[in-house]
Every structure is written in structure tokens, then in C-alpha cells.
N, C-alpha and C positions, 0 to 999 in steps of 0.2 A: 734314239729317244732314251734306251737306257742309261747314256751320261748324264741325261739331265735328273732323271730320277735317282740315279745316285748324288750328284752335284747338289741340287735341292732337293732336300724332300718334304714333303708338303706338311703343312703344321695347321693344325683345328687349335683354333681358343672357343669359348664359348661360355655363357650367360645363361640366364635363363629363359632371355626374349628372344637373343643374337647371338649367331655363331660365326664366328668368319672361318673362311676354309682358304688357303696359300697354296698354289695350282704354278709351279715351276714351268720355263719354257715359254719358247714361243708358241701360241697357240693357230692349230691349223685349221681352218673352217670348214666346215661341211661344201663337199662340192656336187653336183649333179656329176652321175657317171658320164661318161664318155663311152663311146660304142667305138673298137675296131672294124677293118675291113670285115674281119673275119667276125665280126658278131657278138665281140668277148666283151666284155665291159671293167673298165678300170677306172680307178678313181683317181686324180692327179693329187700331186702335193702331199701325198702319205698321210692324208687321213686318218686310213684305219691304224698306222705305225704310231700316231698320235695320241688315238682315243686309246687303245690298250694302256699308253702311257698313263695318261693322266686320269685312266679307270683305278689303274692300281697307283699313284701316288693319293686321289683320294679315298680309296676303300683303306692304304695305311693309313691316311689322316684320321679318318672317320672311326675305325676300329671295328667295333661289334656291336655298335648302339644303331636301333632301331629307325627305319628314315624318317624323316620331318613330314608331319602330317599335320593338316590344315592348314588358313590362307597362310603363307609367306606374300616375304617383297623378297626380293632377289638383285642385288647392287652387286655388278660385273666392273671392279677399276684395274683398265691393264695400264702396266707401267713398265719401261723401259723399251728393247729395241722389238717390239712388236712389228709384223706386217701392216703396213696404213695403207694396201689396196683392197684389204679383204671388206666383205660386206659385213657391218657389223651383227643384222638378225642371222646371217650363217656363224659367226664367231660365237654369240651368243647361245643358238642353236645347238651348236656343238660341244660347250660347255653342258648346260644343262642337261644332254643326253648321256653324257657323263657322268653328271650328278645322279642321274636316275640309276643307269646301269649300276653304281659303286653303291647302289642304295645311302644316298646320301639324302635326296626325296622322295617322296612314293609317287610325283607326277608331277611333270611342267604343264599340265594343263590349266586353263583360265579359272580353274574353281579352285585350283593348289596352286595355282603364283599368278594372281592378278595385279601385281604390280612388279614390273620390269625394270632395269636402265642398266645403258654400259657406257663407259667411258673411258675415251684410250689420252694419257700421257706419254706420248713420246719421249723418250732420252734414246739418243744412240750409244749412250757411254756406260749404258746400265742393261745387266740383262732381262728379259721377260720375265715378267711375272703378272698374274692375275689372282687379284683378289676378290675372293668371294665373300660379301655379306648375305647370310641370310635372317630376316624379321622378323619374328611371331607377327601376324596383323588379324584386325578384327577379320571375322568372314564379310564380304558384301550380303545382305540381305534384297 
């Protein structure tokens, strides 16, 4: 995962309403552990080798400015040679738990990001990337 984050490194624009955040790599999905004979539990598919990554590609993105608070929308567009067997609410999942940890949100919960979506573009000739928009929106009343 270090190549990638030297290879890309992730880049914030951002507005007043919208910010997008550029999330290099392929991204690995949250998996349910797995139990050995022996009782130990592991995670397949490097996971955790992932999230460190792209915790610290977006805490550089993001810098020293305070997380997003209040509703968001949150637009997940992956693009190029991504996985197309993973499920996309663990893909999704695992972004956003990222987003949190790198304090980039202060919560994916339903009162701080009531409106979701993701959407994968395949190209095999292009590498992974996911782009993150996120939206000022009204609060729901």
C-alpha cells in the first residue's frame, strides 16, 4: 500500500458547499473476520494494510481543518481497475470509516450523512481511483 500512496497522492479541492477528496488504489472492503482452528481471527484481503493507507493519504489531503459537521451527501465514484466482486455497502463502509478516523467527518451516521450513493466505472486500462464528493445539505427536519 505504500506505492500507492506515494504513486498517488490524494488531492482535496473544495468550495464552500463541496469538497471532493481523490482516494488512490484499489479499494479493499470491509470483511467479517474469519476464526482459525486455533481461535485467532484474521481478516482476508488486507484490510487493515489498506485502511492505514488511505487513513493517511486522506488526513494529507485533508491537512488540519476541522471534520465536516452537519447533514452531508456523500458521492462515492470509483473509476478504473477496481474489484467488481466486492459488495458495494462494505466498499462504501470502508471508505467512510476512513473518512472518520482521518477526521475528515465527525460521523457517517444517518443524522450526518443521510444521503449516500456509489458508483463503480470500470476501465481495466486505468488505475483505481475513488472519488469522494462531499455536499453541505439541508438537515432533514
Amino acid at each position: 500500500m505504500s506505492e500507492s500512496i506515494a504513486r498517488f497522492p490524494a488531492r482535496c479541492a473544495s468550495s464552500t458547499k463541496i469538497l471532493i477528496l481523490e482516494l488512490a488504489g484499489p479499494i479493499v472492503p470491509k470483511a467479517r473476520p474469519r476464526f482459525g482452528r486455533n481461535g485467532h481471527a484474521f481478516t482476508p484481503g488486507g484490510y487493515r494494510t489498506w485502511k492505514a493507507g488511505a487513513i493517511a493519504q486522506l488526513t494529507r489531503a485533508w491537512g488540519d481543518r476541522p471534520p465536516v459537521e452537519g447533514a452531508v451527501a456523500v458521492d462515492i465514484r470509483l473509476t478504473g481497475k477496481h474489484l467488481r466482486g466486492g459488495d458495494s455497502d462494505n466498499i462504501a463502509g470502508a471508505i467512510l470509516d476512513s473518512m472518520v478516523q482521518a477526521g475528515v467527518l465527525k460521523s457517517d451516521n444517518l443524522i450526518h450523512l443521510p444521503e449516500l450513493s456509489i458508483a463503480l466505472n470500470y476501465n481495466p486500462k486505468k488505475e483505481p481511483m475513488a472519488t469522494i464528493r462531499i455536499t453541505e445539505i439541508a438537515p432533514h427536519s
